[in-house]
C-alpha positions in Angstrom: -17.4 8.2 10.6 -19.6 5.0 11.8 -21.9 3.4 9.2 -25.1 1.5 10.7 -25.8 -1.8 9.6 -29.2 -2.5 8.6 -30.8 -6.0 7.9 -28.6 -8.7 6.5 -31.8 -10.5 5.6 -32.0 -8.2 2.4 -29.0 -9.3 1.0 -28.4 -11.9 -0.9 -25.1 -13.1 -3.5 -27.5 -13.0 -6.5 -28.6 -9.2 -5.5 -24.7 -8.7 -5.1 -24.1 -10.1 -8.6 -26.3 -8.0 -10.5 -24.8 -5.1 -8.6 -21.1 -6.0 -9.5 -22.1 -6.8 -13.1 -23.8 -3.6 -13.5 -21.0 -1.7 -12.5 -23.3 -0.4 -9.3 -21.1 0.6 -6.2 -21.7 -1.9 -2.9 -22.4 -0.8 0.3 -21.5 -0.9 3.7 -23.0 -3.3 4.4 -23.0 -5.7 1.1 -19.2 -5.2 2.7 -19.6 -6.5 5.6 -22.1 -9.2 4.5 -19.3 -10.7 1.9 -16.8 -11.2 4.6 -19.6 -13.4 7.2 -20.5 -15.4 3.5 -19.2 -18.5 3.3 -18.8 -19.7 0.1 -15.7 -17.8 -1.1 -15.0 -18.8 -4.5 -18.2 -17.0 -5.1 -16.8 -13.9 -3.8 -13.8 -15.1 -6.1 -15.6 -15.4 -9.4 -17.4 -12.0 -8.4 -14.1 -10.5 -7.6 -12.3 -11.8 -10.9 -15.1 -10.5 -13.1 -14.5 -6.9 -11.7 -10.7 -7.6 -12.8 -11.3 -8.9 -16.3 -13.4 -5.6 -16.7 -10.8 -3.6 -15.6 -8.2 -5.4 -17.5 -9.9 -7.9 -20.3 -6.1 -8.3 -21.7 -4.9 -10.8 -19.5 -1.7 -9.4 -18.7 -0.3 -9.6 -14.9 2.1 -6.2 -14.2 4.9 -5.8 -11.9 7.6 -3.4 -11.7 11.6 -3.2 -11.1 12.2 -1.7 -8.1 13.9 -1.4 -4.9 12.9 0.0 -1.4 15.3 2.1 1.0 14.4 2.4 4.1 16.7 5.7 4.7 16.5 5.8 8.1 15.2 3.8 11.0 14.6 6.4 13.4 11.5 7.0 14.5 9.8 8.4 18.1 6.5 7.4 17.2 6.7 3.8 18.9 3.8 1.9 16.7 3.0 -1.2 18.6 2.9 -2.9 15.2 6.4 -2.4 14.0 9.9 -4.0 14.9 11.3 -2.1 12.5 11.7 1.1 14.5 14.7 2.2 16.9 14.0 5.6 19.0 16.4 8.4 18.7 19.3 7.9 20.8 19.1 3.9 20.3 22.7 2.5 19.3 21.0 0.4 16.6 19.3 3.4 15.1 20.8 4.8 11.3 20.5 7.2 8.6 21.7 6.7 5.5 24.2 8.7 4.0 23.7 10.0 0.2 27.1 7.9 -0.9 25.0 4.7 0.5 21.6 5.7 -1.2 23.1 6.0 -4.2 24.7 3.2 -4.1 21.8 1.0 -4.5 20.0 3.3 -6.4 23.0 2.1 -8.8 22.3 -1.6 -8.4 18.6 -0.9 -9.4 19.2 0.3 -12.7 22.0 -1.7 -13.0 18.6 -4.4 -13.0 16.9 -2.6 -15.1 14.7 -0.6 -13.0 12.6 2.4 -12.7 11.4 3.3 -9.4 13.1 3.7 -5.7 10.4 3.5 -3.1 12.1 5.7 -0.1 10.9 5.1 3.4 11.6 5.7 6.7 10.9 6.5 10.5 9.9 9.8 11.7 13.5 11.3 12.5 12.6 14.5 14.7 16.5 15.6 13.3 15.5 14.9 9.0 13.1 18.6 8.4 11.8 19.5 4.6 16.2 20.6 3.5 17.2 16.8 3.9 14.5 15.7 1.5 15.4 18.7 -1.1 18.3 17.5 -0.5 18.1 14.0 -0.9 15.5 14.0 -4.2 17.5 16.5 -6.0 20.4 14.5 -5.7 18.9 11.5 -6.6 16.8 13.6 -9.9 20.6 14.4 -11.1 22.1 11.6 -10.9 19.6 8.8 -11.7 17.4 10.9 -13.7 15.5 7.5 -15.4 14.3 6.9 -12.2 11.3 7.8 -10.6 10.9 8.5 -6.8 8.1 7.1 -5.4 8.6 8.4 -2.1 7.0 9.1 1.7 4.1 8.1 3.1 1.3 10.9 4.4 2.5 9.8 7.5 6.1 10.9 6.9 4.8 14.4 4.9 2.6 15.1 7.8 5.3 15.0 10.0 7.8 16.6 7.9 5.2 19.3 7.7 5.1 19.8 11.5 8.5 19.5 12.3 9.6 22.3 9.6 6.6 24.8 10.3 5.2 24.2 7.1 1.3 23.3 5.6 1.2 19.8 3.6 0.5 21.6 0.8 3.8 23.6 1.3 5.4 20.6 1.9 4.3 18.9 -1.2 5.4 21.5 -3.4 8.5 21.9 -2.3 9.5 18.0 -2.4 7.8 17.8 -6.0 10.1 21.1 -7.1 12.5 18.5 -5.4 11.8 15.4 -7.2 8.9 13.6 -5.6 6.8 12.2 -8.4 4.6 10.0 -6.7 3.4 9.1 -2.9 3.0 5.2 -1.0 0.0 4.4 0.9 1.6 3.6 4.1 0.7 5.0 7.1 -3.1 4.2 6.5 -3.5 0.7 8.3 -7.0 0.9 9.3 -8.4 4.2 9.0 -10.6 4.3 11.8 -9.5 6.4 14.8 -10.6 4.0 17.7 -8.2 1.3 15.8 -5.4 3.4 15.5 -5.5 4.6 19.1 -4.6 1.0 20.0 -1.6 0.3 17.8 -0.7 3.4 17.3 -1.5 6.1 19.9 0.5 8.6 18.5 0.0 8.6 14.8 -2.2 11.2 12.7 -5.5 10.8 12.3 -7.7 9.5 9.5 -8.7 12.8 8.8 -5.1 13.9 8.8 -4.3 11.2 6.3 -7.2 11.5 4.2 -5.9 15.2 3.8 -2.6 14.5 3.0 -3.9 12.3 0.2 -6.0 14.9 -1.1 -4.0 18.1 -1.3 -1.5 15.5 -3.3 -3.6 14.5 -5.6 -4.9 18.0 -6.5 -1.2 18.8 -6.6 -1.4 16.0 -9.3 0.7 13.6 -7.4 -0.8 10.1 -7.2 -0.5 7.8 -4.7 -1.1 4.3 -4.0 -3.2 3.3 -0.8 -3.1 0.4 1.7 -4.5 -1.7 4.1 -2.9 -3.6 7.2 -5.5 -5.9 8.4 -5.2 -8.7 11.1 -4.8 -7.1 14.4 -7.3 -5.6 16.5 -9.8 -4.2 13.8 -12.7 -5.6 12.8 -14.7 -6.7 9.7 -16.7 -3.7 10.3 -13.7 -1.8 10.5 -11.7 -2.8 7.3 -15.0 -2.0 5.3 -15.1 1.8 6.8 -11.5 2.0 5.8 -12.5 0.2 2.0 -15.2 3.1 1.7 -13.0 6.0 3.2 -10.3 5.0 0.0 -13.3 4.8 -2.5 -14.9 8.3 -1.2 -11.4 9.9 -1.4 -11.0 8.1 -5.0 -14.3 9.9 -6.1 -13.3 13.0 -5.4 -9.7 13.1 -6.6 -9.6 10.2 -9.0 -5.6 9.9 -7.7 -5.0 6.3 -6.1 -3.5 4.4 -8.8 -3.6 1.1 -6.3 -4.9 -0.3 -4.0 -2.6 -3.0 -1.3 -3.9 -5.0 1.3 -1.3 -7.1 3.6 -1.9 -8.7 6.8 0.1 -7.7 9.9 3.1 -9.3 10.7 3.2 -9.9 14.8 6.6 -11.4 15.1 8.8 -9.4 17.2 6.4 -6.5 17.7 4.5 -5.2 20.9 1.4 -7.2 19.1 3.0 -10.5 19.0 0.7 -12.4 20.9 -2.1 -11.6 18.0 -2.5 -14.6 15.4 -1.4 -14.1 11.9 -4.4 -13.8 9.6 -4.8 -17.0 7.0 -4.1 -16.9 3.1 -7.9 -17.8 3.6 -8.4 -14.7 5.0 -6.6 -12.4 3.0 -8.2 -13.7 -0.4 -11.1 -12.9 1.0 -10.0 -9.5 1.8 -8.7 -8.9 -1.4 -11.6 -10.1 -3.1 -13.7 -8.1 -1.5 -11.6 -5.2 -1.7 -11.4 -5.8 -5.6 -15.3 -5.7 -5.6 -15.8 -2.6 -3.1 -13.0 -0.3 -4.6 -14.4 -0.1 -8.5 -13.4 2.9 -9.1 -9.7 2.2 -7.9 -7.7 0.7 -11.8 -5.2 -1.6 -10.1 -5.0 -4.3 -6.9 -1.8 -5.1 -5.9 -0.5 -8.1 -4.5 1.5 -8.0 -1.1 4.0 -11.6 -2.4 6.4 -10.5 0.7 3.6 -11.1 3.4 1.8 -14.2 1.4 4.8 -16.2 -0.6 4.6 -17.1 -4.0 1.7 -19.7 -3.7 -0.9 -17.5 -2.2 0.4 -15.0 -4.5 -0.6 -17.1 -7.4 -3.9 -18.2 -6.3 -4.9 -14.4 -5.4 -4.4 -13.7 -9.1 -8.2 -15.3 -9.5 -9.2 -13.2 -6.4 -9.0 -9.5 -8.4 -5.6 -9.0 -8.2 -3.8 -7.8 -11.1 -0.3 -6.5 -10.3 2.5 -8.2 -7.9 4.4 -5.1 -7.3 7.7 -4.5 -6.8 10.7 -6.6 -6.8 12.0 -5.1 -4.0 15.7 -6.1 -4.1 15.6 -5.5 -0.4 12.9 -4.4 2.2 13.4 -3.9 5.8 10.1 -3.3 7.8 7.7 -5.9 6.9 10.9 -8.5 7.1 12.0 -7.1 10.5 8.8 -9.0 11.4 9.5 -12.2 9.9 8.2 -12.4 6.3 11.1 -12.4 3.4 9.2 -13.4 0.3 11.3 -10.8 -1.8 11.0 -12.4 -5.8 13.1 -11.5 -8.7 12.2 -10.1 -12.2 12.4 -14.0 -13.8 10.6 -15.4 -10.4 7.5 -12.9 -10.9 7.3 -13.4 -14.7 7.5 -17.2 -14.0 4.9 -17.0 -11.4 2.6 -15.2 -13.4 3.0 -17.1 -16.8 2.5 -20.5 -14.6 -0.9 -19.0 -13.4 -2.1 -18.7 -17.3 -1.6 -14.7 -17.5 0.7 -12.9 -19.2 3.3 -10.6 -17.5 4.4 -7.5 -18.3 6.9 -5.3 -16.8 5.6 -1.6 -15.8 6.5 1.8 -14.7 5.1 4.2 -11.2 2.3 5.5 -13.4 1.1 1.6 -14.6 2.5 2.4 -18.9 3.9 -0.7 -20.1 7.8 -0.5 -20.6 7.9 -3.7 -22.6 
């Protein structure tokens, strides 16, 4: 989908104020205008207003949670990711049920409430290892919820087990599934994705898998990797392609942007975006995506300081503690906070925090 731009001259930061304040959607091209603007605590202010309408209580939300990355096989060879090992490599792994469960265990030994489960796309893991796997983790941790598999990962599933998404969907929510991560989106614009990742899904495919899940009524979040080879144009299309899908399912419950990590990847000689550059992203995407309730902080790409700052910038949630994460760090970044480093990094930024669950209800 390609969006013409039409005359910056008719747009100005006072039109785009009375717009934001009036609730009115932005355009494609107020979009793009905001990021060539240079005053950015303008944006800011803008950007904070949108969250204080969203969220007039001042509270700050985060959630106690841990990632597994199950397995680390995966054929698809993104030229973004370090994380990966092809099938056959001596480095690759799958977990084994006794090991999930094991830090499932430390989790709510923490206190918390949701396992984010990620992976590679194994071409030997089909729909029965997820069953499998969910059920297993439903009976035994039954407080927890399983926030689980990115489209990109249920697409795949879906092919390699001769099944439609929407199949596939229902048989890993019979499972257990509860609710879906954004991954797999990084810029959803085909020409970008055919350069870092030539033999991913397509937008469309990804859009569709968001879809038939949230008219399944399982809600995702969604994401942004910016930093690479898009460009401003290009992470407004995929800011409008979240907020189209939004008004027609109503089923992202947040929205993530974090900048690409190059370190050890096939990208590496790319810069890494600023903290400049990602408040203004996040701003921005705070002021395009209206109709999406929560932005979420990416604190293991941007460190606690950035992370505090971004607080006046629209965000409103830091996520997950993590306990552990093994993708984005296999690139270099290993901001990964506890429960008393969040709270304290919240309550020295003048909000309040407030632990949460998957669905954003307040647990404290």
């Amino acid at each position: 989908m390609s969006r013409a731009l039409a005359d910056h001259s008719t747009v100005s930061i006072e039109h785009l104020a009375d717009k934001v304040y009036s609730g009115e959607p932005l355009t494609f091209e107020e979009g793009v205008w905001l990021f060539r603007y240079p005053r950015l605590p303008e944006i800011a202010a803008l950007a904070n207003a949108v969250r204080e309408r969203l969220h007039p209580n001042g509270i700050v939300t985060y959630v106690v949670g841990r990632i597994i990355n199950y397995t680390n096989v995966c054929w698809v060879r993104c030229k973004f990711c370090s994380f990966y090992r092809v099938p056959g490599s001596a480095e690759g792994y799958t977990l084994s049920l006794e090991e999930i469960f094991a830090k499932i265990q430390e989790l709510v030994d923490k206190g918390g409430v949701e396992v984010l489960i990620q992976g590679g796309l194994n071409p030997r893991l089909k729909i029965d290892y997820y069953e499998t796997l969910f059920s297993a983790i439903r009976e035994r941790f039954p407080q927890v919820i399983i926030h689980a598999l990115s489209p990109t990962e249920i697409i795949y599933i879906a092919h390699i087990s001769r099944l439609s998404i929407e199949q596939t969907l229902h048989r890993l929510r019979e499972a257990g599934l509860q609710s879906i991560p954004g991954g797999g989106g990084e810029i959803l614009v085909d020409r970008v994705r055919k350069q870092i990742a030539p033999y991913k899904h397509t937008v469309d495919e990804w859009l569709d898998c968001m879809r038939v899940a949230h008219e399944m009524g399982i809600y995702s979040t969604a994401t942004m990797m910016f930093g690479h080879v898009e460009t401003i144009e290009d992470r407004v299309e995929h800011l409008l392609r979240i907020r189209e899908l939004q008004e027609q399912t109503g089923g992202f419950r947040a929205f993530i942007a974090w900048n690409f990590q190059p370190e050890e990847t096939e990208l590496s000689h790319l810069p890494k975006a600023t903290g400049y550059d990602y408040l203004r992203t996040v701003a921005i995407a705070r002021l395009m995506l209206h109709n999406v309730p929560n932005l979420q902080a990416s604190i293991l790409t941007q460190g606690h300081k950035i992370t505090q700052i971004a607080l006046g910038y629209g965000i409103n949630d830091l996520g997950s503690t993590m306990i552990e994460e093994n993708v984005v760090s296999a690139a270099g970044s290993k901001f990964i906070p506890t429960a008393a480093e969040m709270e304290r990094l919240i309550r020295d930024a003048g909000y309040e925090p407030r632990r949460r669950n998957t669905r954003y209800e307040l647990l404290d």
